[in-house]
Backbone as CSV, one residue per row, in Angstrom:
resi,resn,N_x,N_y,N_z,CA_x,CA_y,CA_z,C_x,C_y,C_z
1,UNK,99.120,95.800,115.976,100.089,96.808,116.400,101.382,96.651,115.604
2,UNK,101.776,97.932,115.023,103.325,97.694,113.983,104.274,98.306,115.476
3,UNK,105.218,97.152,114.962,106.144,97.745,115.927,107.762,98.065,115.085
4,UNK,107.854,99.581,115.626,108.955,100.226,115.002,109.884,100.289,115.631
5,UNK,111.419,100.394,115.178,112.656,100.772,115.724,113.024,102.138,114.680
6,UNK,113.763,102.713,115.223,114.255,104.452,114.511,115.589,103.951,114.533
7,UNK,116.699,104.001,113.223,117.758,104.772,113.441,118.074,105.609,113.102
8,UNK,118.483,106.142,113.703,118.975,107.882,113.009,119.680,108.477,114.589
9,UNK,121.166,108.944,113.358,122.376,109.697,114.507,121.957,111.017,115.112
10,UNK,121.108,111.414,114.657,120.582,112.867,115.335,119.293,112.920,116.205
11,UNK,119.632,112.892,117.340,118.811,112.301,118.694,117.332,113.187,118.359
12,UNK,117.530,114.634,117.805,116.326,115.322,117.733,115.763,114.752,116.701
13,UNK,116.333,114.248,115.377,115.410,113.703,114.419,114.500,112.564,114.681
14,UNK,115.648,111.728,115.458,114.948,110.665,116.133,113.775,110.909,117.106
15,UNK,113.448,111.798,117.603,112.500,111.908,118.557,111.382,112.614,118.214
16,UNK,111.949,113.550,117.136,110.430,114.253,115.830,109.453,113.075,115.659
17,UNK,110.664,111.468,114.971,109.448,110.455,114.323,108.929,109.792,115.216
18,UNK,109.549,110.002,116.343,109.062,109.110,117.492,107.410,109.749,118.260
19,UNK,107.369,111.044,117.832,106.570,111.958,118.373,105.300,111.898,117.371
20,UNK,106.211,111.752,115.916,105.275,111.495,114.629,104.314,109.880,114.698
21,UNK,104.955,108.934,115.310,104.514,107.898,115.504,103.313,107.638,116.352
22,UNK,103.594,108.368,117.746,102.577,108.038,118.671,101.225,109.315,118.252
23,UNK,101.462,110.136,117.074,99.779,110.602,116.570,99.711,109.366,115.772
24,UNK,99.926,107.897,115.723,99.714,107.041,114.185,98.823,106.304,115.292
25,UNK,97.601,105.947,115.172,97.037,104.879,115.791,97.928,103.253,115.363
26,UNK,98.340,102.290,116.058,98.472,101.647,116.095,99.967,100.576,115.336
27,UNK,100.683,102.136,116.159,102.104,101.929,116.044,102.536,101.817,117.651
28,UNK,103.895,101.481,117.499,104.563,101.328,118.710,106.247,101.273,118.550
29,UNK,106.708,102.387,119.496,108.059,102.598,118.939,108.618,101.073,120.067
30,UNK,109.618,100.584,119.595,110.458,99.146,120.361,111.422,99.837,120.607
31,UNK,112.104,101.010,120.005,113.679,101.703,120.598,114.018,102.122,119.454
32,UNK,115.273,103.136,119.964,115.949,103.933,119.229,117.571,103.554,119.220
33,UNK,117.733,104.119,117.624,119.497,103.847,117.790,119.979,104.891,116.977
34,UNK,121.443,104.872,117.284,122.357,106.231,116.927,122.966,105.752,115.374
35,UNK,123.626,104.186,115.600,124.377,103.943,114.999,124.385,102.521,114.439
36,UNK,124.710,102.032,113.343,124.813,100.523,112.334,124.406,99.746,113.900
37,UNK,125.452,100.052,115.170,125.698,98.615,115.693,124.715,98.595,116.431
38,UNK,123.980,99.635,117.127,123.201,99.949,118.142,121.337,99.190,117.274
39,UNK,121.863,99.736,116.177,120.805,98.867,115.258,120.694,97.716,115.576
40,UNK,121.292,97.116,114.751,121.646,95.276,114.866,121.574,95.196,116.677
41,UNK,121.668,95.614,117.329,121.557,95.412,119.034,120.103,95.330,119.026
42,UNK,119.728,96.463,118.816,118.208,96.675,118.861,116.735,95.729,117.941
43,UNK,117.782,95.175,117.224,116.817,94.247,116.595,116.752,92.871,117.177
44,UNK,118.005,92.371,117.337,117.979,91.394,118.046,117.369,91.305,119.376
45,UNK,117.299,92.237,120.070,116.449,92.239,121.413,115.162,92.409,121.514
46,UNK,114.835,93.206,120.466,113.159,93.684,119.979,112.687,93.193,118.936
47,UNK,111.454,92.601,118.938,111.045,91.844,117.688,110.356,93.547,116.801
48,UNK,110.644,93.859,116.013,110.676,94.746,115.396,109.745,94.596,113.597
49,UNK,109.014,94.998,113.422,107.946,94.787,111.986,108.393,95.868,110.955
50,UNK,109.478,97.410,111.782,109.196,98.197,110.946,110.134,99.012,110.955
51,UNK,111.862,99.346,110.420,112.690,99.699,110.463,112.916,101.164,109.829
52,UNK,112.719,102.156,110.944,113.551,103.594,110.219,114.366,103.904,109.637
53,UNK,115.580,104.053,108.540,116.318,103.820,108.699,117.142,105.013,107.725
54,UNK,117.837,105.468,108.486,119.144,106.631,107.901,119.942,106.006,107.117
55,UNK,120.536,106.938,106.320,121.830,106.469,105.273,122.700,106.899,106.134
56,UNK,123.375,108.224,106.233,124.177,108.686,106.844,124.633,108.390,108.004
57,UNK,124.886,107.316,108.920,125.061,107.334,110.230,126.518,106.805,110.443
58,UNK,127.624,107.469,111.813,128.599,107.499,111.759,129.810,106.213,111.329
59,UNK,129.141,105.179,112.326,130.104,103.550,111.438,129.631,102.848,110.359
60,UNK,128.708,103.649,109.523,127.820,102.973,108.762,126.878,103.204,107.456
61,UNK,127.025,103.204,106.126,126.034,103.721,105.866,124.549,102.756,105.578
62,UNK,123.739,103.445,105.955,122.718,102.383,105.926,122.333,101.802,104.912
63,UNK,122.472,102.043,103.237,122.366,101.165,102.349,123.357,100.200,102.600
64,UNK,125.014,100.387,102.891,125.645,99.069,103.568,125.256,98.335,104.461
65,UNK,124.165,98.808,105.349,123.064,97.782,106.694,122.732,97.112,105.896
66,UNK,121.985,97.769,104.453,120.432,96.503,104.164,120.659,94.999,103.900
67,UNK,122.095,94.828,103.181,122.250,93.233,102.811,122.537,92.631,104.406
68,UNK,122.542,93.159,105.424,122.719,92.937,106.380,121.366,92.211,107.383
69,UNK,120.568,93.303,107.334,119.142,93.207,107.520,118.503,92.227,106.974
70,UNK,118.831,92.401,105.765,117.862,91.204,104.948,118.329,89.740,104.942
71,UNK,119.847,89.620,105.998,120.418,88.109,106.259,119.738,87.555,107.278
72,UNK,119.285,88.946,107.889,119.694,88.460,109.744,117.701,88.751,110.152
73,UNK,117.460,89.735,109.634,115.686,89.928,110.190,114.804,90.276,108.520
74,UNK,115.196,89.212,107.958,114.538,89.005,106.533,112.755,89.521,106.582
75,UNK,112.594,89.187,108.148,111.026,89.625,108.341,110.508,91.274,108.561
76,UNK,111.579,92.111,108.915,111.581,93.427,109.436,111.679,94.142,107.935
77,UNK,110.714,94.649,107.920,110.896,95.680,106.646,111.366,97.054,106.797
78,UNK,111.441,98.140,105.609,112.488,99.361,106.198,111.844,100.346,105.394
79,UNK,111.298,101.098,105.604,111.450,102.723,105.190,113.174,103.599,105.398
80,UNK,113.276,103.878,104.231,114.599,105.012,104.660,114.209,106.118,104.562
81,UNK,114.869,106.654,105.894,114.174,108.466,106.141,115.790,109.059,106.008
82,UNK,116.011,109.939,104.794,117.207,110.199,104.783,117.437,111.508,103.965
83,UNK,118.611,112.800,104.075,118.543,113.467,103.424,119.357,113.227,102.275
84,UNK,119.872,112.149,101.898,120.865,111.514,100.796,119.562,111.454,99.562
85,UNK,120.501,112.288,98.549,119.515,112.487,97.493,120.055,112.168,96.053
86,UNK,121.097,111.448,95.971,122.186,110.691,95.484,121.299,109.484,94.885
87,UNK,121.274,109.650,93.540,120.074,108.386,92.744,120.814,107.030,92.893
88,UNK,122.393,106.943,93.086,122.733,105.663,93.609,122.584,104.878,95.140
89,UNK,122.512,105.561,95.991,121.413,105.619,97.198,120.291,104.585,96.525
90,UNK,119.578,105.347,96.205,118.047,104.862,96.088,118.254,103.816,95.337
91,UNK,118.601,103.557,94.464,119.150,102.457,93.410,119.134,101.069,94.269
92,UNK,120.084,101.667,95.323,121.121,100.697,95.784,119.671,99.881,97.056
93,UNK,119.296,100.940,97.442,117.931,100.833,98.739,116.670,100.219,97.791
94,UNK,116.190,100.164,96.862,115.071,99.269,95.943,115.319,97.640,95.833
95,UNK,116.901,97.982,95.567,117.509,96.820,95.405,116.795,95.355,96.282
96,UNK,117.259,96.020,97.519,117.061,95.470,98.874,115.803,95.449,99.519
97,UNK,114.682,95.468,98.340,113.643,95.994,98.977,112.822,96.334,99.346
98,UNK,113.269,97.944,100.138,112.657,98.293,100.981,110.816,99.170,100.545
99,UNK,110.749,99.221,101.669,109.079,99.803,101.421,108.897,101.189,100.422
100,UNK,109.867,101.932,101.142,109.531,103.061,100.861,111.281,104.137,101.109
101,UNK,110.765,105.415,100.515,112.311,106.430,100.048,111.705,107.872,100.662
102,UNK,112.255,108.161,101.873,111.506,109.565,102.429,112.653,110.606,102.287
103,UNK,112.387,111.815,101.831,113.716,112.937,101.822,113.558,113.760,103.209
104,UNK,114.460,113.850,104.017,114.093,114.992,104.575,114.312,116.434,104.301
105,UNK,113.897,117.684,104.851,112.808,117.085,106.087,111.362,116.437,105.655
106,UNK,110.682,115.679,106.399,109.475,114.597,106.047,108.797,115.429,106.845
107,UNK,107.614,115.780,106.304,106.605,116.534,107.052,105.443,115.522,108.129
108,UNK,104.634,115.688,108.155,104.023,115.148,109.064,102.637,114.540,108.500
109,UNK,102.337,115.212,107.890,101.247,114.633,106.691,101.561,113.562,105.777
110,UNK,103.250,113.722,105.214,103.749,112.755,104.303,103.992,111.604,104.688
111,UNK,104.703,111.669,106.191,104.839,110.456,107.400,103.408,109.423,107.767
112,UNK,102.551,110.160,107.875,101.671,109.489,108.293,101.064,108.434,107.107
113,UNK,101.017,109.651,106.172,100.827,108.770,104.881,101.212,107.451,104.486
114,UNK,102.548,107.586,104.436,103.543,106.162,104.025,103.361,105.528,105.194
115,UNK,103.071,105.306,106.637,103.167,104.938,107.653,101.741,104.219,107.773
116,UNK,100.536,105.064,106.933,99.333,104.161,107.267,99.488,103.523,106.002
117,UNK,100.359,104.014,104.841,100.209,102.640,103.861,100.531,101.466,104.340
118,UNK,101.838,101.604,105.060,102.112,100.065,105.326,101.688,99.513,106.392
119,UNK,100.684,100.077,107.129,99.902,99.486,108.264,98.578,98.883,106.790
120,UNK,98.028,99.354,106.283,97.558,99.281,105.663,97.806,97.413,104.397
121,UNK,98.971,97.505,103.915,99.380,96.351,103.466,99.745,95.029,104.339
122,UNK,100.453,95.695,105.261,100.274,94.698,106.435,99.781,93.970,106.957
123,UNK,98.275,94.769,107.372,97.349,93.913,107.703,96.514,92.943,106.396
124,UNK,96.283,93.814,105.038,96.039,93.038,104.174,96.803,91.698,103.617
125,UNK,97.948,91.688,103.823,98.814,90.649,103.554,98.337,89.379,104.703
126,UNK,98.411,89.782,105.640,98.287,89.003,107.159,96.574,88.389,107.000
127,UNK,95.205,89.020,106.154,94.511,88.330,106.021,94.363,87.318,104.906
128,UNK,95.115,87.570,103.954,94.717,87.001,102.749,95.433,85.776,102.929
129,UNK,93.768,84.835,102.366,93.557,83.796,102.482,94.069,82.815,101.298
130,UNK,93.951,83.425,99.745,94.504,83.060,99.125,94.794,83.766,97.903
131,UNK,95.576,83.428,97.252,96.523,84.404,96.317,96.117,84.347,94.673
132,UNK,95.549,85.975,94.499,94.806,85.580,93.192,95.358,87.103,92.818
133,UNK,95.065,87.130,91.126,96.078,88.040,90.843,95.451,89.331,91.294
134,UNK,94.045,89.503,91.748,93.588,90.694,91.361,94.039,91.111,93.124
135,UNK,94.214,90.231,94.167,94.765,90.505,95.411,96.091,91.265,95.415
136,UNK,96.901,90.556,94.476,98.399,90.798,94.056,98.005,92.148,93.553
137,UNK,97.679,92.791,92.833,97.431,94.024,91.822,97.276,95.205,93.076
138,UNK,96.214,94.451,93.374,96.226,95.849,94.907,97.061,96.004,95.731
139,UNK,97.739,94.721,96.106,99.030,94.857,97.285,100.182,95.472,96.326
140,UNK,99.876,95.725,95.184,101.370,96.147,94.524,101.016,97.585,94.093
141,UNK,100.037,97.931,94.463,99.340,99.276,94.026,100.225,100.122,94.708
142,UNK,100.055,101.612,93.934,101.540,102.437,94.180,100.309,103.176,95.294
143,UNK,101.185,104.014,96.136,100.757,104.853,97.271,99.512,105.388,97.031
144,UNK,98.722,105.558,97.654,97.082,106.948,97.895,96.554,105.705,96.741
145,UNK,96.651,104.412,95.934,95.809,103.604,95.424,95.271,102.096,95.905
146,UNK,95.329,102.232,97.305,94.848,101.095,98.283,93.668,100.850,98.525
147,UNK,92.731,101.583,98.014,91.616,101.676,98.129,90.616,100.267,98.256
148,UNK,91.783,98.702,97.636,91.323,97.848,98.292,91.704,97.108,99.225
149,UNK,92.825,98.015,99.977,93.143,97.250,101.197,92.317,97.867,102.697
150,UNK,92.110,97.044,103.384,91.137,97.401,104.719,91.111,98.595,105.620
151,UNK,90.613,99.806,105.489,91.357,101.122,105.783,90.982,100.717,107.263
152,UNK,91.981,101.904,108.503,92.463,101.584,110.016,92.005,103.200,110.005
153,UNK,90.693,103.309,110.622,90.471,104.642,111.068,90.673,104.852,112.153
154,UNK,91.716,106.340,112.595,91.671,106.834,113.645,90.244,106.694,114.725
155,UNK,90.727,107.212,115.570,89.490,107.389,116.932,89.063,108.586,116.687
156,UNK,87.483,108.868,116.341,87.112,110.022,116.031,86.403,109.918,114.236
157,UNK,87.172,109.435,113.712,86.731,109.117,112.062,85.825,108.147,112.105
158,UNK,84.653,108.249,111.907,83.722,107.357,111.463,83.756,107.538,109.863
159,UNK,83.585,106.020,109.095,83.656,105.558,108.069,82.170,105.991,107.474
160,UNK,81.074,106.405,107.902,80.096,106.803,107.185,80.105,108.339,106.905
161,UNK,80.630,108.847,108.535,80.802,110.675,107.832,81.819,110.684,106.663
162,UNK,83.032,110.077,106.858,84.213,110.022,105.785,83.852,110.234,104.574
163,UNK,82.893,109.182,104.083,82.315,108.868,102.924,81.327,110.245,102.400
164,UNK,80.520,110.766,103.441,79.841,111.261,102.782,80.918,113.058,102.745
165,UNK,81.820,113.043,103.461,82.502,114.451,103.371,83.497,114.243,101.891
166,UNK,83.878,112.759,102.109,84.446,112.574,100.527,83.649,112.714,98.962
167,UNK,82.284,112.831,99.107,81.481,112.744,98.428,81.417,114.093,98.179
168,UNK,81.452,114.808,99.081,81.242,116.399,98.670,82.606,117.229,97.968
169,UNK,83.244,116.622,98.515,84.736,116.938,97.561,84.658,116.918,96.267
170,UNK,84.112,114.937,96.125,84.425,115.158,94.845,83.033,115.600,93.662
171,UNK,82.551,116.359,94.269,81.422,116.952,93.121,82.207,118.208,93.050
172,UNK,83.406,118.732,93.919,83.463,120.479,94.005,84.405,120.780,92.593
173,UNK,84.444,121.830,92.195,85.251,121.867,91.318,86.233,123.040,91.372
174,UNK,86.040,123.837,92.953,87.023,124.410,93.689,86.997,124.271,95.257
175,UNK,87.755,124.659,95.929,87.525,124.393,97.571,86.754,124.852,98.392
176,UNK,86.365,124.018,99.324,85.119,124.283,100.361,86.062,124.926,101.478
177,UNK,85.261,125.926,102.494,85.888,125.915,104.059,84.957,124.985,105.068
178,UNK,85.745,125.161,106.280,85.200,124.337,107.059,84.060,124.470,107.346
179,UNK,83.528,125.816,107.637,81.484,126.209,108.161,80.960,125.409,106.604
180,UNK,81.395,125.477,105.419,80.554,125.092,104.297,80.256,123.607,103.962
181,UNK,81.575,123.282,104.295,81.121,121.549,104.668,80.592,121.072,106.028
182,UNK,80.708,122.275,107.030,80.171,121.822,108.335,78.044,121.281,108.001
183,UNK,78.217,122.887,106.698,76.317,122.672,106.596,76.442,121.842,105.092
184,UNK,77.303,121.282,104.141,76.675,120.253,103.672,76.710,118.924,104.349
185,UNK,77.177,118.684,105.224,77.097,117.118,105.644,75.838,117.558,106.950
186,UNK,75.686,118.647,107.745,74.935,118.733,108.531,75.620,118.720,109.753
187,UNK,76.629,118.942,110.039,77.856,119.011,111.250,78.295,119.720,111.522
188,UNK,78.473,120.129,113.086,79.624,121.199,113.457,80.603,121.430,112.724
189,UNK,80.894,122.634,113.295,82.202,123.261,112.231,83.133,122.250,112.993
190,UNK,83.764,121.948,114.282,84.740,120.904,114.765,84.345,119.613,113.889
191,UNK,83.781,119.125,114.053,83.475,117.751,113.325,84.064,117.873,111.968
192,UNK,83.685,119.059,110.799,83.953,119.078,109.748,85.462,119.148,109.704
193,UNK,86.046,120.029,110.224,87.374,120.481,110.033,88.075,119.263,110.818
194,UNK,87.759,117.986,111.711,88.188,117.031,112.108,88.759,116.091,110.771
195,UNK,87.446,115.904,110.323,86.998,114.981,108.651,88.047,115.760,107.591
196,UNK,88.095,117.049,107.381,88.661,117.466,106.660,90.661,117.745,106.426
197,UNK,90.866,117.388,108.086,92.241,117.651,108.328,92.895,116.059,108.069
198,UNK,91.917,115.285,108.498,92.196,113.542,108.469,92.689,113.095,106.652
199,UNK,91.642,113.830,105.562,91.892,113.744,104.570,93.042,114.561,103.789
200,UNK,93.686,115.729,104.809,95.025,115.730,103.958,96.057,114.918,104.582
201,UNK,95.780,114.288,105.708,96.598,113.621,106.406,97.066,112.807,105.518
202,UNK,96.051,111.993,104.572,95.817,110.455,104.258,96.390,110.881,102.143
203,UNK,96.559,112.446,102.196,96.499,113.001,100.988,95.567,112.291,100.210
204,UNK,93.901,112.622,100.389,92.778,112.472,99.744,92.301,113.953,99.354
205,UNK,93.073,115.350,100.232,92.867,116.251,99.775,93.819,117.571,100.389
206,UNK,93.609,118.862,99.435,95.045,119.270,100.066,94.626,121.059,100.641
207,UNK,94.800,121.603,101.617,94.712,122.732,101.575,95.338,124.361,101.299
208,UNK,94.624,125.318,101.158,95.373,126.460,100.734,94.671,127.490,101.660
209,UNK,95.399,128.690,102.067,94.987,130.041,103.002,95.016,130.713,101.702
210,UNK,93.153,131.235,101.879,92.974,131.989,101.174,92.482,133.328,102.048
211,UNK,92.643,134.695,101.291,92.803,135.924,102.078,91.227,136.975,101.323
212,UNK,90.210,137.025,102.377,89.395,137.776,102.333,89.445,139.249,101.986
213,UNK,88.617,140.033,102.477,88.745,141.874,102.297,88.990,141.985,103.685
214,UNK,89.109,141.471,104.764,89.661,141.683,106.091,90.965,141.732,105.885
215,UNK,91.347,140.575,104.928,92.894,140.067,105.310,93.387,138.999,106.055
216,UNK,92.021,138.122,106.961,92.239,137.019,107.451,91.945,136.075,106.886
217,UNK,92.926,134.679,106.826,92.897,134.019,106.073,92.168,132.933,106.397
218,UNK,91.559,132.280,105.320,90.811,131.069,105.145,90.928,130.139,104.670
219,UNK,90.927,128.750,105.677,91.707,127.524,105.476,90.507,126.927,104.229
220,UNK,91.055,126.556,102.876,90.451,125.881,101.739,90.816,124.988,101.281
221,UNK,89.464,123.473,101.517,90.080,122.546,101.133,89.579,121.987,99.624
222,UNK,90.781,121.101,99.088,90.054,120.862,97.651,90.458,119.536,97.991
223,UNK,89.933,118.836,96.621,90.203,117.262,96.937,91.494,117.056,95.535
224,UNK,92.539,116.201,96.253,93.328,115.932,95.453,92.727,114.577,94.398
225,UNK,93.188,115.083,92.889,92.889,113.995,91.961,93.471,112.329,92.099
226,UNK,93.052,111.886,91.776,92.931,110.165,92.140,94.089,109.843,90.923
């Protein structure tokens, strides 16, 4: 279980990721804060694995938190979710760092993404037994290239349909709908479009509404390149 703290001064933003979190299998929000101090409160009381964290917040900016963070909970790592788009920002946040650089607004597909990467490294770090370079190569592998760290399937995703709906992707050389992969794997249309929504989740593939001679549109998925 990753356990997260949010800061961010805007109570509704804060409660979007909080909402974004509990669709993440095997997260857990520890609390929310407004502000620098309410932070540092909140860490110290909550053992915390996984830090939200705003630039902009009123006594504080949060690249001024990180040398802070990294004195006091050297173990808590940080995603910044921020609309600061200022390359000295980011500069300043690598420095220190952190996991990952989100712009808002962060969609919900993109969230989950970066969110199962580092559930994803996490747990790979936490098994490895011993340290060889080709372990190192994968834990340093840039985003959507984890492919050798231990994937955490939702409830509902079985790892053998996955495989074989990923298989049909990648022979296509334009997009399937959901009834068409429902009859190549041999599955309900729910089942397919389950498999198929999980993989833009994870951005393994991406969709487009395409428009018939009715005029109603049709959800088409393709597989994004590796």
């Amino acid at each position: 279980m990753i356990r997260v703290a949010i800061a961010e001064d805007d109570f509704r933003i804060a409660s979007i990721q909080e909402e974004f979190l509990r669709k993440i299998p095997g997260t857990q929000v520890v609390g929310k804060a407004l502000n620098a101090k309410e932070t540092l409160d909140l860490l110290e009381k909550k053992e915390t694995d996984l830090l939200l964290l705003d630039i902009y917040m009123p006594d504080m900016l949060g690249t001024e938190l990180l040398p802070i963070l990294k004195q006091r909970f050297p173990k808590t790592d940080v995603i910044m979710i921020t609309a600061a788009s200022e390359k000295h920002m980011l500069d300043k946040a690598i420095q220190y760092g952190i996991f990952h650089y989100l712009i808002k607004p962060v969609p919900l597909e993109k969230f989950t993404f970066v969110i199962q990467e580092y559930q994803k490294k996490k747990e790979f770090l936490s098994k490895m037994n011993e340290v060889t370079q080709e372990a190192i190569d994968v834990f340093f592998s840039g985003p959507g290239q984890t492919a050798g760290l231990a994937p955490q399937l939702p409830t509902g995703i079985d790892g053998v349909t996955l495989k074989r709906v990923s298989n049909v992707l990648e022979k296509l050389d334009s997009g399937i709908s959901i009834e068409e992969m429902g009859l190549e794997i041999g599955a309900s249309r729910t089942t397919a479009r389950r498999y198929l929504e999980y993989l833009v989740t994870i951005g393994k593939c991406r969709v487009e509404h395409e428009y018939g001679i009715v005029g109603r549109p049709e959800r088409k998925y393709f597989k994004v390149p590796s």
